[in-house]
C-alpha positions in Angstrom: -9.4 15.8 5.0 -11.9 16.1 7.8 -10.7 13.5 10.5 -13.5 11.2 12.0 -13.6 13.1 15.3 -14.3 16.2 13.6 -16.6 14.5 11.8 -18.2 13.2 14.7 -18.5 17.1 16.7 -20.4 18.4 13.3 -22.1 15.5 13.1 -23.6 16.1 16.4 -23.9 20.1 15.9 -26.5 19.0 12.7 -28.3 17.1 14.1 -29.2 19.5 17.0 -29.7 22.0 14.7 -32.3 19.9 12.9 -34.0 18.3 15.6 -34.3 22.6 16.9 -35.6 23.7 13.6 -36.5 21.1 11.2 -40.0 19.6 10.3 -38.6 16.5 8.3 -36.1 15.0 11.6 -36.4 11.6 10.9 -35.3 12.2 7.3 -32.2 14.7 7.9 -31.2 12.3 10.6 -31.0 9.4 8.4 -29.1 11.2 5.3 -27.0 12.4 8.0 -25.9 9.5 9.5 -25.4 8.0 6.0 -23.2 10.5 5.2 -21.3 9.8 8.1 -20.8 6.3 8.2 -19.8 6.5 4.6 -17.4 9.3 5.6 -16.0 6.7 7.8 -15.9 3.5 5.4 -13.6 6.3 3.1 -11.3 7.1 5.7 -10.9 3.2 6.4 -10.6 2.0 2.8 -8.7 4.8 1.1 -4.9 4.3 2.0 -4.4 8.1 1.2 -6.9 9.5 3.1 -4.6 10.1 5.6 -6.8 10.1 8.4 -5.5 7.4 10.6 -2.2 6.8 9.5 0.4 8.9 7.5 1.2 7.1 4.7 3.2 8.1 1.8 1.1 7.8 -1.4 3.1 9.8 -3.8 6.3 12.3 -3.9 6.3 15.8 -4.2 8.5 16.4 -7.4 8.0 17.7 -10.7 11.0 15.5 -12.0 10.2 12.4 -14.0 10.9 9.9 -11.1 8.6 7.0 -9.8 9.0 4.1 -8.2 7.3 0.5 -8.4 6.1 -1.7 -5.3 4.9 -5.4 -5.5 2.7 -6.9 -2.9 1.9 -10.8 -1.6 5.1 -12.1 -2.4 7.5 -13.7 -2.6 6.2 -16.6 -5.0 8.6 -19.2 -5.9 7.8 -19.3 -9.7 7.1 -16.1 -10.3 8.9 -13.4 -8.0 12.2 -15.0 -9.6 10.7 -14.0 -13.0 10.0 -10.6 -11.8 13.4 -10.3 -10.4 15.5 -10.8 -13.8 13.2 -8.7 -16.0 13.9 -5.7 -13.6 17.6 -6.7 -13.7 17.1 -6.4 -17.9 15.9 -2.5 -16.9 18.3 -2.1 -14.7 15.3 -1.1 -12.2 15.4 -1.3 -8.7 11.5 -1.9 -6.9 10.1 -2.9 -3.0 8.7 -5.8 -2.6 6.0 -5.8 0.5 6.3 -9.4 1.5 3.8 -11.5 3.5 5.3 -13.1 6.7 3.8 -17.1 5.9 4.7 -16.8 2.0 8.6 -15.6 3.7 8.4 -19.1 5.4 7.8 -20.9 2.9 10.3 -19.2 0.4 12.8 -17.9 2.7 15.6 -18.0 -0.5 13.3 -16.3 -3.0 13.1 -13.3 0.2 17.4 -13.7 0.1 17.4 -13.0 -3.9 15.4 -10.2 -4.0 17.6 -8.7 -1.0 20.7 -9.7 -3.2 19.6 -8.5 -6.0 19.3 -4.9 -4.5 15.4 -4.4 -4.0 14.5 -3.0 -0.8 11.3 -5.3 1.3 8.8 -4.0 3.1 6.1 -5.6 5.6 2.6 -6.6 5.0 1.5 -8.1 7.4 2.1 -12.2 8.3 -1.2 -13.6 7.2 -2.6 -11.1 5.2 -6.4 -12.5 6.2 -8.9 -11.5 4.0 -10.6 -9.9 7.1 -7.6 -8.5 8.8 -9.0 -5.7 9.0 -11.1 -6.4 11.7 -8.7 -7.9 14.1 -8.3 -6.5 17.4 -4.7 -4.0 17.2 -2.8 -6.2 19.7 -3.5 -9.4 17.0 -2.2 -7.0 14.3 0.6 -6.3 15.8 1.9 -9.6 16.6 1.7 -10.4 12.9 3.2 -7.5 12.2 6.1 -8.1 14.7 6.1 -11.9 13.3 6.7 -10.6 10.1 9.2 -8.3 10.9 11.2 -10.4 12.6 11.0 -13.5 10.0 12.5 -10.6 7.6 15.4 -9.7 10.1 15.9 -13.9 10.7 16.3 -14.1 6.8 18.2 -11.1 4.9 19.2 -9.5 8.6 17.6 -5.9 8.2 14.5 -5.0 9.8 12.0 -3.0 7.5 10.6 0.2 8.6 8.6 0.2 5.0 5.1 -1.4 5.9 1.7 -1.4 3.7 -1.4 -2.5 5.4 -2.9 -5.8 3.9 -5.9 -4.7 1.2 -4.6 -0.8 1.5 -7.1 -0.5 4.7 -6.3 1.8 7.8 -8.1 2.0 10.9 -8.2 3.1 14.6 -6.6 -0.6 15.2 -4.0 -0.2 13.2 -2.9 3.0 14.3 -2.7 1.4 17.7 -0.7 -1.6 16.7 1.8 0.3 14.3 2.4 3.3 16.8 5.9 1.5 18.7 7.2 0.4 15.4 8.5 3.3 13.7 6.8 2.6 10.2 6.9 4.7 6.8 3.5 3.6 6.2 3.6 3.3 1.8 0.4 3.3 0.0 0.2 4.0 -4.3 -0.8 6.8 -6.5 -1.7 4.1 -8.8 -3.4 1.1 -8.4 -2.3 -1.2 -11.7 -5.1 -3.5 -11.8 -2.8 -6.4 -12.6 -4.7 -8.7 -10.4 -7.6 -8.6 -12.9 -6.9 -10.5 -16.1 -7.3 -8.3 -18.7 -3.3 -7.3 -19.8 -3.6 -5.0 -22.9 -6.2 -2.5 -20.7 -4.1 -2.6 -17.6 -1.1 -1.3 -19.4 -3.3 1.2 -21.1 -4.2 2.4 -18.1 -0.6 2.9 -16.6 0.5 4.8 -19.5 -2.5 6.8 -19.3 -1.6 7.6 -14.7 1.8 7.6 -15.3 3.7 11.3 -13.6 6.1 12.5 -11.8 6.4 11.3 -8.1 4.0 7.7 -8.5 4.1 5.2 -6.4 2.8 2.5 -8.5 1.2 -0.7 -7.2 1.8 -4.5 -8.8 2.1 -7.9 -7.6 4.1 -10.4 -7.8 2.0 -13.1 -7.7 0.1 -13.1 -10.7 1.1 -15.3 -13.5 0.8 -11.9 -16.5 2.7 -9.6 -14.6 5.4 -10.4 -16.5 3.6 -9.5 -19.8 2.4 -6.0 -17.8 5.4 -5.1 -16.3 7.8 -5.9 -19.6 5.8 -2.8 -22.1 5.3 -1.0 -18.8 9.1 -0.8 -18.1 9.9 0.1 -22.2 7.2 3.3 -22.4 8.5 4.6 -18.9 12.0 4.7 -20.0 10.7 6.0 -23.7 9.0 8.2 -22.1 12.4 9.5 -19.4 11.1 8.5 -16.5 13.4 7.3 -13.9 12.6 4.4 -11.9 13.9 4.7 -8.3 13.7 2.5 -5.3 11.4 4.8 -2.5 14.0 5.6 -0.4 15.5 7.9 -3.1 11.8 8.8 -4.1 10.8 9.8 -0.5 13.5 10.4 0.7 13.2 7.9 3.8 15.1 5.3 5.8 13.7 1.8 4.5 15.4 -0.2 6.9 16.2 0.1 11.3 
């Protein structure tokens, strides 16, 4: 992947070259710069892009291990629900927790802990536009967050995933001191849209060796996603790990 200040020098170069030899300038320039601002809104919006931030989207293996992540938690109805049908499986998953839904369910945080699931950080308020805070605003939610987690269970998570999958300059900046295994997913389960029967279709359909696969534990189906989910990967011999074993990577300080 071309990083944005590369981008940037060629982009310049071109648009030399065309204003030197061109007829059509005013055209080139303006596919140009489309180009390049959508080269930009890529590099912000795909986790994996790996252009701002390393982030661990998959594991290079051919063996038939995955593990599965759950964001926004924890929920007080349905993160407990979560919790014993993984214990049924005998599966162990992260949970990326948000630093106000901690505060408000600082026991449900305690059971997943206890129950052997490792918890990552996203982010305290997990604002719709977060994305657009200045870094130094980022990180004191991310520092909030991390140190509601330590306050609660008394481990301090180097696992974070960026609220909405977004990285950008700012967030490099106000991740950079804290050490982070930045997680993203290989796939994306959908489970946030209503629609139960495709979502799981579509699982068994992305399913390989090494995903990182992305759910949430506060939806009222994912109970009814994760349950035939959970049978056809262990029909099917996968092994479902937690990510240190998948990445091989220290989750907590």
């Amino acid at each position: 992947m071309i990083k944005p200040r590369t981008t940037f020098v060629l982009y310049i170069i071109v648009l030399v070259l065309v204003y030197l030899f061109l007829p059509w300038k005013g055209i080139f320039f303006s596919i140009i710069t489309a180009l390049f601002l959508a080269h930009l809104v890529y590099c912000s919006y795909a986790i994996c892009s790996q252009v701002y931030i390393k982030t661990h989207c998959i594991a290079d293996t051919s063996e038939r291990k995955i593990s599965i992540t759950f964001d926004d938690g924890p929920d007080p109805k349905i993160t407990p629900q979560v919790l014993e049908l993984l214990n049924q499986f005998n599966v162990k998953a992260t949970f990326f927790c948000i630093g106000k839904h901690i505060e408000e369910n600082k026991e449900t945080l305690k059971l997943i802990d206890q129950k052997g699931h490792l918890i990552g950080n996203h982010s305290w308020s997990h604002e719709r536009w977060f994305d657009l805070y200045p870094a130094e605003k980022m990180k004191l939610e991310i520092e909030k967050t991390n140190g509601l987690i330590f306050e609660t269970i008394g481990k301090k998570p180097k696992l974070f995933r960026p609220p909405y999958g977004v990285t950008n300059p700012s967030l490099k900046k106000a991740i950079k001191n804290f050490d982070f295994n930045t997680i993203g997913w290989s796939i994306r389960s959908f489970d946030t849209i209503n629609h139960v029967k495709k979502t799981v279709f579509r699982l068994k359909n992305k399913l390989k060796p090494g995903a990182i696969i992305l759910f949430h534990d506060n939806r009222e189906q994912i109970t009814e996603i994760l349950k035939p989910f959970l049978e056809f990967a262990q029909s099917e011999n996968y092994k479902i790990v937690p990510l240190d074993e998948l990445l091989d990577i220290k989750v907590y300080e």
